[in-house]
SENUPA-98978 format. One line per field, with one value per residue (C-alpha): residue in one letter; x, y, z. Coordinates in nm, 2 decimals, padded with zeros to 4 digits. Example, Ala and Ser with C-alpha at 12.3 -4.5 7.8 and 13.67 -1.06 7.14 Angstrom:
BEGIN
aa <- (a,s)
u <- (01.23,01.37)
v <- (-00.45,-00.11)
w <- (00.78,00.71)
//
This chain:
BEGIN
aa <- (x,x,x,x,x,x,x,x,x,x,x,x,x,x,x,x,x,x,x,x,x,x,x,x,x,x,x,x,x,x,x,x,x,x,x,x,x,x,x,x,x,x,x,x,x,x,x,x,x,x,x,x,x,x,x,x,x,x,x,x,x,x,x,x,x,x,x,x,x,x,x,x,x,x,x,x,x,x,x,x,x,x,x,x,x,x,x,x,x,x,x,x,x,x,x,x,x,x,x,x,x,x,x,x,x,x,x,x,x,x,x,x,x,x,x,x,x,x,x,x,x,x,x,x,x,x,x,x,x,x,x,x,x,x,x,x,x,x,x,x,x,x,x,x,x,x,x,x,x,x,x,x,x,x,x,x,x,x,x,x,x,x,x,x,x,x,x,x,x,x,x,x,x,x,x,x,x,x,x,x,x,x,x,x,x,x,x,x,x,x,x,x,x,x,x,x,x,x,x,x,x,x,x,x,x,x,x,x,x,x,x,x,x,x,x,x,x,x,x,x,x,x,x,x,x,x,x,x,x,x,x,x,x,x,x,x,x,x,x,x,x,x,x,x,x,x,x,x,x,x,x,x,x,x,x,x,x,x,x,x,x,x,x,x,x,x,x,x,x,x,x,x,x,x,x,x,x,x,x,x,x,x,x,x,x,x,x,x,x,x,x,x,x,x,x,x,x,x,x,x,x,x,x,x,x,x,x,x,x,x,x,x,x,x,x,x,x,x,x,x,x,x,x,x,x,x,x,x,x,x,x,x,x,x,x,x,x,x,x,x,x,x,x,x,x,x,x,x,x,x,x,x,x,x,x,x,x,x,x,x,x,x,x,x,x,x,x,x,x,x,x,x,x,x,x,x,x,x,x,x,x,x,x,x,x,x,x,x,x,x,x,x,x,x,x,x,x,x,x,x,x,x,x,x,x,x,x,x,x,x,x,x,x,x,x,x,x,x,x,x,x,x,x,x,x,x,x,x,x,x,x,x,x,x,x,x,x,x,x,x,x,x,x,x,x,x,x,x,x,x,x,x,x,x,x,x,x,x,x,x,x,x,x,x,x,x,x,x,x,x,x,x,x,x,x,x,x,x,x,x,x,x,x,x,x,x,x,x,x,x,x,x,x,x,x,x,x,x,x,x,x,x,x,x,x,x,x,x,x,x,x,x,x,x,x,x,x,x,x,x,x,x,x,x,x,x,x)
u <- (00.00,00.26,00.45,00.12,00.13,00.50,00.41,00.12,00.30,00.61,00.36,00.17,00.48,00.59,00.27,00.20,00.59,00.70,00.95,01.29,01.29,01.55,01.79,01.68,01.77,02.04,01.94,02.30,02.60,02.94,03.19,03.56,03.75,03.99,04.29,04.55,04.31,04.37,04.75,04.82,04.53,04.72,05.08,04.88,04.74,05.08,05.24,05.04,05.11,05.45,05.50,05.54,05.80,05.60,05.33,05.54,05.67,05.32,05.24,05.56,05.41,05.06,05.20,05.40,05.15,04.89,05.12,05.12,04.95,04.71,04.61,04.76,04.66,04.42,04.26,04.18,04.34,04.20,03.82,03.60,03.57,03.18,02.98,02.56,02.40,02.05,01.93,01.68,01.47,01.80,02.10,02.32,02.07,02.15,02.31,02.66,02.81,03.19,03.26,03.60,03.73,03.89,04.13,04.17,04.00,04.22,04.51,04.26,04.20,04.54,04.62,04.38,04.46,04.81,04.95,04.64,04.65,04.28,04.09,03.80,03.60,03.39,03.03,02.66,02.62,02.98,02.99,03.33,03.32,03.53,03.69,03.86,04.01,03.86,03.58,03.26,03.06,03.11,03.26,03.14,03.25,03.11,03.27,03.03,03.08,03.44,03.41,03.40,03.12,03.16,02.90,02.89,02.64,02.40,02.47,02.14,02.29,02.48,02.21,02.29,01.96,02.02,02.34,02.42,02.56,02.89,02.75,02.43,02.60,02.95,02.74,02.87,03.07,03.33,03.32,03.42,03.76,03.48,03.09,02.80,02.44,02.18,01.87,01.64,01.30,01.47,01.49,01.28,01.00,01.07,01.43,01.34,01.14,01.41,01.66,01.44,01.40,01.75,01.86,01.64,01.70,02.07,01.99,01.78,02.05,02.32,02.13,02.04,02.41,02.48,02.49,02.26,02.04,01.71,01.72,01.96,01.71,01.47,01.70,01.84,01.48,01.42,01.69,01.64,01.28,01.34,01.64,01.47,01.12,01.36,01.49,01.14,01.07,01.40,01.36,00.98,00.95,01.32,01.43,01.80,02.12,02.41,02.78,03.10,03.38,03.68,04.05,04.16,04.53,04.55,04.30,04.45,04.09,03.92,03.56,03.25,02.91,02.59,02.27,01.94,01.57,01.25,00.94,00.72,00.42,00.58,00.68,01.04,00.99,00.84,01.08,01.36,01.17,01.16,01.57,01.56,01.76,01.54,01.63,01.81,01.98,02.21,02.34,02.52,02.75,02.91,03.24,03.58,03.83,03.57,03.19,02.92,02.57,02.23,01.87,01.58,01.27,01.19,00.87,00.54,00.55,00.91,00.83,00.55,00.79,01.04,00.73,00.66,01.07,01.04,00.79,00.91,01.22,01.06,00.83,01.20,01.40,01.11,00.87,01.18,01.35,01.36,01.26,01.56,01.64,01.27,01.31,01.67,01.50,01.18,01.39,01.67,01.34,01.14,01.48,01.48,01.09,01.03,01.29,01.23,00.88,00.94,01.06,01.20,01.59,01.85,02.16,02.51,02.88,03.19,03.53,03.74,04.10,04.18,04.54,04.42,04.58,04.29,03.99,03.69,03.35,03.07,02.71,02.32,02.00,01.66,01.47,01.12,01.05,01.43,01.33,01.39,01.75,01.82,01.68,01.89,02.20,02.11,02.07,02.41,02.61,02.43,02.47,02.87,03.14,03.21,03.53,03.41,03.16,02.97,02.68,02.54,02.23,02.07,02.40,02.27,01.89,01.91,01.57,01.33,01.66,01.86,02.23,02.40,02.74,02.90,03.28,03.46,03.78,03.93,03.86,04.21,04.30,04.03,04.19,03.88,03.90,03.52,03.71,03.43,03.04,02.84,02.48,02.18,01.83,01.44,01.16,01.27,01.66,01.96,02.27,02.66,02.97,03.34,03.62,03.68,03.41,03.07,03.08,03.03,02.71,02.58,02.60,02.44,02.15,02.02,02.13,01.89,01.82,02.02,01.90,02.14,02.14,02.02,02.37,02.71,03.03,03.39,03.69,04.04,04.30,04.56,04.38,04.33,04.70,04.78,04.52,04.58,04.95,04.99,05.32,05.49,05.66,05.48,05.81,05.75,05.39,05.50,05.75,05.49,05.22,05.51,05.61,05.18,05.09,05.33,05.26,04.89,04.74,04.37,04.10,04.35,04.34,03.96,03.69,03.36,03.08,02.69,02.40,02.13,01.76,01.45,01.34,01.63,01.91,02.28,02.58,02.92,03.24,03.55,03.88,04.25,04.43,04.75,04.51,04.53,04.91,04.94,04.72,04.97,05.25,05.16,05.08,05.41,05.58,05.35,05.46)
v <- (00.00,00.20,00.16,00.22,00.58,00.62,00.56,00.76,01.08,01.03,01.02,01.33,01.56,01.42,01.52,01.82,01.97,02.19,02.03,02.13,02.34,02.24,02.56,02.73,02.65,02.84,02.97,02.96,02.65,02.62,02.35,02.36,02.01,01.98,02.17,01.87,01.71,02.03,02.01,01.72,01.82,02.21,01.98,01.85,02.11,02.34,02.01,02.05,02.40,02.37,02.52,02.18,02.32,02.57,02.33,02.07,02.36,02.46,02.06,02.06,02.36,02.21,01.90,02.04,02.24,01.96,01.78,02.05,01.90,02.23,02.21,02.52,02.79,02.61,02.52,02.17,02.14,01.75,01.88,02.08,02.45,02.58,02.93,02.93,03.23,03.31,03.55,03.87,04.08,04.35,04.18,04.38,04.24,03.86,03.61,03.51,03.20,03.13,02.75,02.69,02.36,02.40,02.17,02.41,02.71,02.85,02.87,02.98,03.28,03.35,03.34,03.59,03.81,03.79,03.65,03.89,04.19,04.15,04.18,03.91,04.01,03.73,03.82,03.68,03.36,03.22,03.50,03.67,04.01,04.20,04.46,04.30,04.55,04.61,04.43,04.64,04.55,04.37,04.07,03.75,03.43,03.12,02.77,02.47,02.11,02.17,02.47,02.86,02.99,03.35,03.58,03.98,04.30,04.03,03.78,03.59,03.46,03.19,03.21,02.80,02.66,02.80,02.65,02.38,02.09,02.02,01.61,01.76,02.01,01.82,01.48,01.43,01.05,01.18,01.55,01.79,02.07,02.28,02.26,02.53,02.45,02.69,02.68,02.85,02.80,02.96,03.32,03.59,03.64,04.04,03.98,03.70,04.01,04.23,03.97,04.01,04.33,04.43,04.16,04.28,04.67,04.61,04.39,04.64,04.90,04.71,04.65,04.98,05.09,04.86,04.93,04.68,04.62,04.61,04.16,04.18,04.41,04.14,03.86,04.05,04.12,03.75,03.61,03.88,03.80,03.47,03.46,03.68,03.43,03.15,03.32,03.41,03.01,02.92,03.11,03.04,02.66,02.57,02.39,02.32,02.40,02.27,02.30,02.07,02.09,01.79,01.72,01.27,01.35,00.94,00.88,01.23,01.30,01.71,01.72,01.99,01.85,02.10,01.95,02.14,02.05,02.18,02.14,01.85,01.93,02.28,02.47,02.43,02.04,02.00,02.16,01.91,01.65,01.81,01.77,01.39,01.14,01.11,00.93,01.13,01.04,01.32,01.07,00.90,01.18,01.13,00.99,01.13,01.39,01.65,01.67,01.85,01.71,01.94,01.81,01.93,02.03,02.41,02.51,02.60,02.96,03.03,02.79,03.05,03.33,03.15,03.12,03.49,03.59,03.38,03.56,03.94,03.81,03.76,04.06,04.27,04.12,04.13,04.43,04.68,04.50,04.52,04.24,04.03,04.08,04.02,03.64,03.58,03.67,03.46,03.17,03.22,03.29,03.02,02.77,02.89,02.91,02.58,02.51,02.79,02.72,02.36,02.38,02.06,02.15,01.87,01.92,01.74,01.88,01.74,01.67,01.40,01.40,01.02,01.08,01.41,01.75,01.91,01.80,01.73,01.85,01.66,01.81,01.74,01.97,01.82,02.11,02.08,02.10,02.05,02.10,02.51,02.45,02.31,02.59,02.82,02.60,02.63,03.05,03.07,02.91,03.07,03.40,03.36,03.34,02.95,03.02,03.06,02.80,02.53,02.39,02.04,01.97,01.61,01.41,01.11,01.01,00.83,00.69,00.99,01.20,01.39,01.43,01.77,01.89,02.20,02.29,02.59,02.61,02.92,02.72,02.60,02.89,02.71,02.52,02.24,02.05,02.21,02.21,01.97,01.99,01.65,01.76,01.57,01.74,01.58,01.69,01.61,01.64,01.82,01.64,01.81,01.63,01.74,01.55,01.37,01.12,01.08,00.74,00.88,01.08,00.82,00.57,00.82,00.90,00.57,00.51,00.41,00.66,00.67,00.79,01.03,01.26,01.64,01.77,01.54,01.71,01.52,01.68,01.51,01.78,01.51,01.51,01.88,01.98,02.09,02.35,02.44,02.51,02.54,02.67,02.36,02.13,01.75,01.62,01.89,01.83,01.43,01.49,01.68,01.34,01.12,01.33,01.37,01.08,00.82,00.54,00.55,00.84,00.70,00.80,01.02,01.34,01.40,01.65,01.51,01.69,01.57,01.72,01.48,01.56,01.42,01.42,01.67,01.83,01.69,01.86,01.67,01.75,01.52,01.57,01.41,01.64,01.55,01.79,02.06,02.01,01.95,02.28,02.45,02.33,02.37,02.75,02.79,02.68,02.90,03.20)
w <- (00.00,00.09,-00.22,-00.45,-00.26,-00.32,-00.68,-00.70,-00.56,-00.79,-01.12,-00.98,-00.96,-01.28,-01.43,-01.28,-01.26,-01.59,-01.79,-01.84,-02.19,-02.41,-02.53,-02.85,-03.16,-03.32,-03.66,-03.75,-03.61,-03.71,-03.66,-03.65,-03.58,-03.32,-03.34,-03.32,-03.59,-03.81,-03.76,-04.01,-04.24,-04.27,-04.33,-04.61,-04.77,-04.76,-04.93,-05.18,-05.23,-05.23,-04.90,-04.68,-04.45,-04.34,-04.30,-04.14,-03.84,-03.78,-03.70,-03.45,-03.31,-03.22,-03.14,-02.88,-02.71,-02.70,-02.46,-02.20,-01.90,-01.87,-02.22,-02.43,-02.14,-02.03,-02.38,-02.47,-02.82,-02.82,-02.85,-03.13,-03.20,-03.19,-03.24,-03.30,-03.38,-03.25,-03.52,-03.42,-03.61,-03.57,-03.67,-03.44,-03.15,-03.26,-02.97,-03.12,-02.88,-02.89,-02.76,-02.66,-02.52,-02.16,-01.97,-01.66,-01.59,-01.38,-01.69,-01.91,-01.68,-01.63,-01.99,-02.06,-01.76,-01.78,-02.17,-02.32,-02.07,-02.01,-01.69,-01.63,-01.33,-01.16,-01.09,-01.05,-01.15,-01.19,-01.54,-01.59,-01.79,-01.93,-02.22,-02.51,-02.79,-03.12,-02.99,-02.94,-02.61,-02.31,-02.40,-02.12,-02.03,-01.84,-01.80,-01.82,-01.99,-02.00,-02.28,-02.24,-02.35,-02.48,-02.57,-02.64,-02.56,-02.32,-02.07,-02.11,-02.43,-02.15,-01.91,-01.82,-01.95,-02.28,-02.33,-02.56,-02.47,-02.69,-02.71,-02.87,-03.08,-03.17,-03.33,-03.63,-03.58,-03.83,-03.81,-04.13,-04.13,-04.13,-04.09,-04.08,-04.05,-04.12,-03.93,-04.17,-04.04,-03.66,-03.90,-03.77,-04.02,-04.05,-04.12,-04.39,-04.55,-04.50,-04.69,-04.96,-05.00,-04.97,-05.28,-05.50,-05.42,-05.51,-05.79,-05.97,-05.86,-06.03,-06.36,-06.38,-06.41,-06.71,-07.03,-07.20,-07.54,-07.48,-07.52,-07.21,-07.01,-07.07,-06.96,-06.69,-06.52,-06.60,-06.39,-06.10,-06.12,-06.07,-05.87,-05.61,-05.62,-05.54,-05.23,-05.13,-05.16,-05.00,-04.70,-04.66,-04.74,-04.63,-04.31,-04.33,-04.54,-04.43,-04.57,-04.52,-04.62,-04.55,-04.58,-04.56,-04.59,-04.60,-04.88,-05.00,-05.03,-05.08,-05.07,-05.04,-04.93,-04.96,-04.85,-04.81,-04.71,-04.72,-04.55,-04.66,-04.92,-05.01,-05.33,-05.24,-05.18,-05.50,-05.68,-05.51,-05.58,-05.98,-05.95,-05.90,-06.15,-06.47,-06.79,-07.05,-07.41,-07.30,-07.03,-07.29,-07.34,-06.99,-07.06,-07.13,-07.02,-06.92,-06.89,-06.78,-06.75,-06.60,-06.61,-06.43,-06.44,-06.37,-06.10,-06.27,-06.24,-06.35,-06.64,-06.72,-06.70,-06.94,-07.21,-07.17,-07.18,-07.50,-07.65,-07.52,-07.74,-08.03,-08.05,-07.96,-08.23,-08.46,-08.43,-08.56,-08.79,-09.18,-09.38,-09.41,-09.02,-08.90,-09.12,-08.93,-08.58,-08.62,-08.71,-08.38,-08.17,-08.33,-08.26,-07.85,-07.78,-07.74,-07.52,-07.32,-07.29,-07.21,-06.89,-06.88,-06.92,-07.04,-07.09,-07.17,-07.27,-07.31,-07.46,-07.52,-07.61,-07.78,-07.76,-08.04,-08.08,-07.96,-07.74,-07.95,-07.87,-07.77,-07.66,-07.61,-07.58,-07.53,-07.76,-07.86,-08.25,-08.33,-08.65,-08.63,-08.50,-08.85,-09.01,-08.77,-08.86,-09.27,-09.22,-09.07,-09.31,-09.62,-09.41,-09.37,-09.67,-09.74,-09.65,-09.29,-09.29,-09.50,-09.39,-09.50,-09.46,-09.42,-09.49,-09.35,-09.19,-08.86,-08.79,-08.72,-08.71,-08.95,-08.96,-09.09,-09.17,-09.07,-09.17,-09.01,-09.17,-09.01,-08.65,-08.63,-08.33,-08.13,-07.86,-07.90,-08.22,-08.42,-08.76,-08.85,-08.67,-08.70,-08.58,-08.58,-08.55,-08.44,-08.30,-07.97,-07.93,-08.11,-08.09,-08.21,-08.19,-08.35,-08.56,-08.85,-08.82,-08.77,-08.60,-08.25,-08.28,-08.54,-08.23,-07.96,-08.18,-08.16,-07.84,-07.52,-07.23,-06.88,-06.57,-06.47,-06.19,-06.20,-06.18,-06.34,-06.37,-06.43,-06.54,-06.56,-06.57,-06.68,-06.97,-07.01,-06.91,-07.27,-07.27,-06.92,-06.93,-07.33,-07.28,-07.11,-07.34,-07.37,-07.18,-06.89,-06.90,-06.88,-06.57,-06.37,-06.39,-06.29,-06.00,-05.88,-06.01,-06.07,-06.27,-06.27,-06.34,-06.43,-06.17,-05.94,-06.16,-06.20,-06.00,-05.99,-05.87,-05.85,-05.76,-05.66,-05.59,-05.45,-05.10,-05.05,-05.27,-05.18,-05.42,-05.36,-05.50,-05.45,-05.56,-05.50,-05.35,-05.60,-05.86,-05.67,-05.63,-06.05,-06.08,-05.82,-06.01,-06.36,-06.26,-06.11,-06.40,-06.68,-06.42)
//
């Protein structure tokens, strides 16, 4: 009986007592690794600039204050680096937390009293105060969960139940160089507003002190229009956005995550959803030294505002022009409309070096009524001296496609190899590849769809060193990929980014950090 009462009275406070709020959510973290896990990572990087003593005497230099007992007065160099911002309608009025590991307080204290020349003072609630140069405010400082916490202007930004706990903020198993997370739903609705306003008054500013024809005044407007109703979305329909970036000196791996999401059900998370992996013939285009690859599918209202850009064009280039112009415009306009109206954008780009002189070009555009782009491609070549250019049209039918022929004789300047244009024209897809032979495009033409993702980007700067450093001779240029690479270059000299959608939108780039250091090198030497 007496224990049913026990329970009973433990269940009543329980119920009836508040509970403990958790702190507030920053609207802006950021994440620094631990000093004495940035030492090697900074030897890495200077090696790869070419300044690895440097790099090297700045590891020695860690390493040897890690080891003092007290920590490096009084700082834990073992632990994480933290700040959150707590934004406010006025910026200036915004919480900003410092987090700063501590092995002893008492040599943290006397480092900043006596190595700084500053002058904590001790008062209510174990809070320390005090007047740091260049710094404007009270600066304070409380110790809790073996960090300082240091705030400016108010003191209730470390009031103790709104601190945050460094094995709540610090989760991440394998943490980044460098992290920030932004919080965007914890934004003050008034300064979201005042975001806005502020981007586009100093968009409109800046356009209006160029010096544009009227078709760039209508594309201008266009992408501030539309770049201002994406922030509007971002800021209303967005929950996170989040940014790391990471050193492996032992995989001798770089790499840059972004990763955003947006509230379920919401204009924003329908438009991620719009940049998931699709199937495109422009997939097949993905291979060599260097491409680029973009597919999505724009949001209903900027896909309205591209069909009315289209057709501002095309009463522009039309309404003033003479007879002869007015024909030239309709066709360019009637070549873009389509596409522009579409709003379904696909993409692909590339080069490809085959042991060549010169890269030759590849590329694919998903175009509506490819039919005009032939007519486009016919108007230009009767409109240049055949000296210049020759175009062929309908060499060669493939299927439901045609393929055409341009020459450009006077192209041989061009660092790409577009002597020779292969392109192939239908209703649904425009195709151009470069060189000798038509083999290539005669193969992607009738090739099957891949699902790709919405952004696909490779580049192999082995590949590309000739037009990167065109003054190096082949047997410098040689030297340089034995030194970086040794005997296998394949694989270690590329950047690949790639921008995946759906449920949420995740860009990742990766690169060896033996590129950067051919880059570096390559520089040095055209210097």
């Amino acid at each position: 009986m007496i224990r049913r009462s026990l329970l009973a009275l433990v269940l009543a406070v329980m119920l009836v007592s508040p509970a403990v709020a958790a702190p507030p959510k920053p609207a802006i973290e950021v994440r620094l690794k631990a000093v004495t896990e940035l030492a090697p990572i900074v030897k890495y990087v200077s090696e790869l600039m070419g300044q690895g003593d440097a790099g090297a005497q700045y590891a020695g230099v860690i390493d040897a204050m890690a080891k003092e007992e007290n920590g490096f007065d009084g700082v834990d160099l073992s632990k994480p680096v933290g700040a959150y911002v707590g934004l406010a309608d006025a910026v200036e009025d915004s919480p900003v937390v410092l987090m700063i590991p501590v092995k002893n307080q008492k040599a943290a204290l006397d480092a900043l009293s006596g190595k700084l020349g500053l002058d904590p003072k001790k008062g209510d609630g174990d809070v320390y105060s005090m007047d740091v140069p260049n710094i404007p405010g009270t600066v304070y400082l409380r110790f809790a969960n073996d960090y300082a916490y240091l705030t400016i202007r108010s003191v209730k930004s470390i009031d103790k139940d709104k601190l945050l706990a460094p094995k709540d903020f610090f989760t991440d198993k394998t943490p980044p160089v460098l992290g920030v997370t932004v919080n965007i739903q914890e934004w003050p609705t008034d300064l979201k507003k005042t975001l806005i306003g502020q981007a586009e008054m100093q968009w409109n500013e800046y356009l209006r002190g160029l010096d544009a024809t009227p078709t760039q005044k209508l594309l201008n407007s266009f992408m501030v229009d539309v770049g201002i109703d994406a922030l509007k979305t971002v800021l209303a329909d967005g929950e996170t956005l989040s940014v790391k970036l990471n050193a492996v000196p032992k995989s001798d791996d770089i790499s840059l995550t972004v990763n955003m999401t947006a509230k379920p059900n919401t204009t924003l998370a329908k438009t991620l959803d719009g940049f998931g992996n699709r199937e495109t013939l422009g997939a097949n285009l993905l291979t060599g030294s260097a491409y680029l690859g973009l597919q999505f599918r724009t949001p209903a209202e900027t896909t309205k505002k591209l069909g009315k850009l289209a057709e501002d064009i095309k009463t522009q280039l039309t309404e003033k022009a003479g007879d002869t112009e007015k024909a030239v415009a309709t066709v360019f306009s009637d070549a873009l409309m389509p596409w522009l109206k579409s709003g379904d954008i696909q993409i692909a780009f590339g080069l490809v070096t085959n042991n060549s002189a010169k890269p030759q070009l590849k590329a694919a555009l998903k175009i509506d009524e490819g039919d005009n782009i032939r007519r486009l491609l016919m108007l230009a070549g009767a409109g240049l001296p055949k000296e210049q250019a020759k175009f062929e049209a309908a060499v060669a039918k493939l299927g439901d496609r045609k393929l055409h022929k341009m020459t450009l004789p006077q192209a041989g300047s061009v660092p790409v190899d577009i002597e020779t244009l292969w392109i192939v024209t239908s209703d649904d897809l425009t195709l151009v590849s470069s060189g000798a032979s038509d083999k290539t495009i005669r193969e992607w033409a009738v090739a099957n769809p891949k699902a790709t993702p919405m952004l696909n980007v490779k580049v192999a700067i082995a590949d590309l060193l000739p037009m990167l450093a065109p003054q190096m001779s082949a047997e410098d240029r040689a030297k340089m990929l034995k030194e970086n690479f040794g005997d296998t270059v394949k694989d270690a000299d590329t950047l690949i980014i790639t921008g995946q959608g759906g449920k949420d939108f995740q860009l990742n780039a990766v690169v060896k950090g033996k590129v950067i250091a051919l880059y570096a090198a390559s520089q040095a030497v055209q210097k």
